[in-house]
N, C-alpha and C positions, 0 to 999 in steps of 0.2 A: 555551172559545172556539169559535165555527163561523167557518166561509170566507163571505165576501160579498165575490163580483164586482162594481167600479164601474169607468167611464171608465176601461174597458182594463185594469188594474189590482188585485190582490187582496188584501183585506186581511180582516181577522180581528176579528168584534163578542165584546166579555166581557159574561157574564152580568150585569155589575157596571153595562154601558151605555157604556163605553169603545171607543176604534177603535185598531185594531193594525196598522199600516202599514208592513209587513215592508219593502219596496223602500227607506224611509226612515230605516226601525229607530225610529218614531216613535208615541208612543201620543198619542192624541186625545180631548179632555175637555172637557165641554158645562156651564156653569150649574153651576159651585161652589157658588156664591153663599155663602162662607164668613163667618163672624160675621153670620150671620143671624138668629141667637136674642142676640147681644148688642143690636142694632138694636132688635128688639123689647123687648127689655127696659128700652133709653130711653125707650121712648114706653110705658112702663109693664106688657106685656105680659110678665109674668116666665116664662122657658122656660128650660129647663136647659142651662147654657152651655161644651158641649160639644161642637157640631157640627162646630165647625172641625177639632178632633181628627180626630173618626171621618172624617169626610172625607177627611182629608190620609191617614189609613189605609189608606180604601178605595185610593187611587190609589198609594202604595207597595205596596199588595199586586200591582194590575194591572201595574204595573212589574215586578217579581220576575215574576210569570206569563209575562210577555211578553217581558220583556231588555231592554226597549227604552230606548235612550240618548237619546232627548230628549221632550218632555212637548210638547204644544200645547194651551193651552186656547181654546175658542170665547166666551168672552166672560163678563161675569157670575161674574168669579172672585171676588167678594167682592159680598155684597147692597149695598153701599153705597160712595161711591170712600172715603170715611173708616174703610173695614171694616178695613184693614190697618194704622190705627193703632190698632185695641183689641184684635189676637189678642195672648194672653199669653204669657207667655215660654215656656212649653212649646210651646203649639202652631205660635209664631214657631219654636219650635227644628227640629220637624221639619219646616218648609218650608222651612230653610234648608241641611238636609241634602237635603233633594232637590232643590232648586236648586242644589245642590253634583253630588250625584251622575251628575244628566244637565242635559244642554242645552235649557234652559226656558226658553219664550215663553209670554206673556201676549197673548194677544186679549183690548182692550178691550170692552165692551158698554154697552149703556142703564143700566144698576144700576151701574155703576162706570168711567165714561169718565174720569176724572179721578185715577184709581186710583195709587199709589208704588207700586213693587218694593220693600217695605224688606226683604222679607227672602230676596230674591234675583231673578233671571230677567231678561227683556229685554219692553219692552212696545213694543206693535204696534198699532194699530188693525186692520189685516187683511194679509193676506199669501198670496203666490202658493206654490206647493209643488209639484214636480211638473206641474204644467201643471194644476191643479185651485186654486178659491179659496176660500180661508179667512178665515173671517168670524164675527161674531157673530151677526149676522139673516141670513136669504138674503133674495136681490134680487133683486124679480120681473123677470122679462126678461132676466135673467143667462145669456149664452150662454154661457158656458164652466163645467165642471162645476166642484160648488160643494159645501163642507163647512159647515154652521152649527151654533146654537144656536137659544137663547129662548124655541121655544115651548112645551117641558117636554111632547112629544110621550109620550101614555100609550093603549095599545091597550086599547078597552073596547069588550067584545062578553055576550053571554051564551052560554055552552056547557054542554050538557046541565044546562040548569036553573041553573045558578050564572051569577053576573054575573062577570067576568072584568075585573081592572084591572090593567094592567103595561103599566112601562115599556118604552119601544120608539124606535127608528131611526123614520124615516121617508125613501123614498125612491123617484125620480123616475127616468123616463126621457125622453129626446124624440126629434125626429124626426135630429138628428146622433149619436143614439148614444152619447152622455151621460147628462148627469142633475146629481142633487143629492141630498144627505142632508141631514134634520135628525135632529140627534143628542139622547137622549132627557137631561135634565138627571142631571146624576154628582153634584150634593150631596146628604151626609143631610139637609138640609131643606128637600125642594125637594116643590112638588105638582110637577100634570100636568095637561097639556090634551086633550084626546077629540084621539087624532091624527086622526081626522074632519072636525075643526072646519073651515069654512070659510077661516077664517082661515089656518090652514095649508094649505090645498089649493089657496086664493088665490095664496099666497106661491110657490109650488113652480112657476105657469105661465111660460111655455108648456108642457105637459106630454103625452108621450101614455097614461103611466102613474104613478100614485102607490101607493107599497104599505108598507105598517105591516109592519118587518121585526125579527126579535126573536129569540134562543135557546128553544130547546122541546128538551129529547131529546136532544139534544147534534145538532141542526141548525139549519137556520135557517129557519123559520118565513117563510113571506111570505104576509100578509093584503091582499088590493085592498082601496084606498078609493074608489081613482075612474079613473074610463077616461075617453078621450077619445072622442068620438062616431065611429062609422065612416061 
């Protein structure tokens, strides 16, 4: 884990793409998007139908790393709102022990607004925390500072000759001293978006700084995407 400073506040990014919100005792998770290879395997695309597993994996590991006693996800916790009636009884069983374990909310998103808890947590469309707002999309013009998901933010550069692709935070500043994360997607079947894109740099204004923020070295890495004009 490294330290990232945001709106006052210090919290802790895992190698993994998760957020560790010491003040909360709370970890933070972007785009599960769980039963993602079953979906595709309706529509005929057969993938090995195991992701939900390692998923629920990865974020019991982050949890032991961290301690932390409750889970927040940003949205997109299942590729589909019917994703949580096809996980099988194993992979239902471990979400129901960490929905046992800590105090677990569900941000709804676009991929699954429609989504059940069956096998555990409390669902939300979005939610205040802290004096910071959590959500699935960020909301352009959102003055108060702001945690998301969706756009599966991935830093792609070329360094000394290789092309460089990883995931990554992305994150703002403006002229109150604030800001905003997008958080990089946490499922094992998720791509990525050039955190470059327009689209997210769109989404991030008013802004006076955007910057592609990610573990290297056991620091934290911050790349500019875009300034605002002096």
């Amino acid at each position: 884990m490294v330290p990232l400073s945001f709106a006052g506040d210090e919290f802790a990014l895992t190698r993994s793409g998760a957020l560790y919100w010491p003040r909360e005792n709370a970890l933070l998770v972007a785009d599960l998007h769980l039963e993602k290879a079953s979906f595709f395997a309706r529509h005929g695309q057969m993938l090995p139908p195991y992701d939900s597993r390692e998923t629920l994996e990865r974020v019991a590991l982050a949890i032991r790393e961290t301690g932390a006693r409750r889970v927040i996800t940003l949205g997109d916790n299942f590729h589909d709102s019917d994703g949580s009636t096809r996980l099988e009884p194993h992979a239902c069983g471990m979400l129901e022990a960490l929905t046992r374990a800590v105090d677990w909310v569900w941000i709804t998103g676009n991929h699954d607004p429609s989504m059940e808890a069956r096998c555990g947590g409390t669902l939300v469309e979005e939610m205040q925390l802290g004096g910071i707002v959590l959500r699935h999309q960020a909301r352009r013009g959102e003055s108060l500072p702001e945690m998301s998901g969706h756009y599966h933010p991935r830093l792609q550069l070329k360094l000394r000759q290789r092309h460089v692709r990883r995931p990554c935070a992305v994150v703002s500043t403006d002229a109150t001293g604030g800001g905003r994360i997008i958080l990089p997607a946490f499922g094992a079947l998720t791509g990525g978006m050039n955190a470059a894109d327009p689209a997210i740099l769109k989404a991030l204004q008013p802004a006076q700084t955007i910057d592609a923020v990610l573990p290297a070295s056991g620091r934290l890495a911050r790349i500019p995407l875009w300034r605002a004009a002096a």
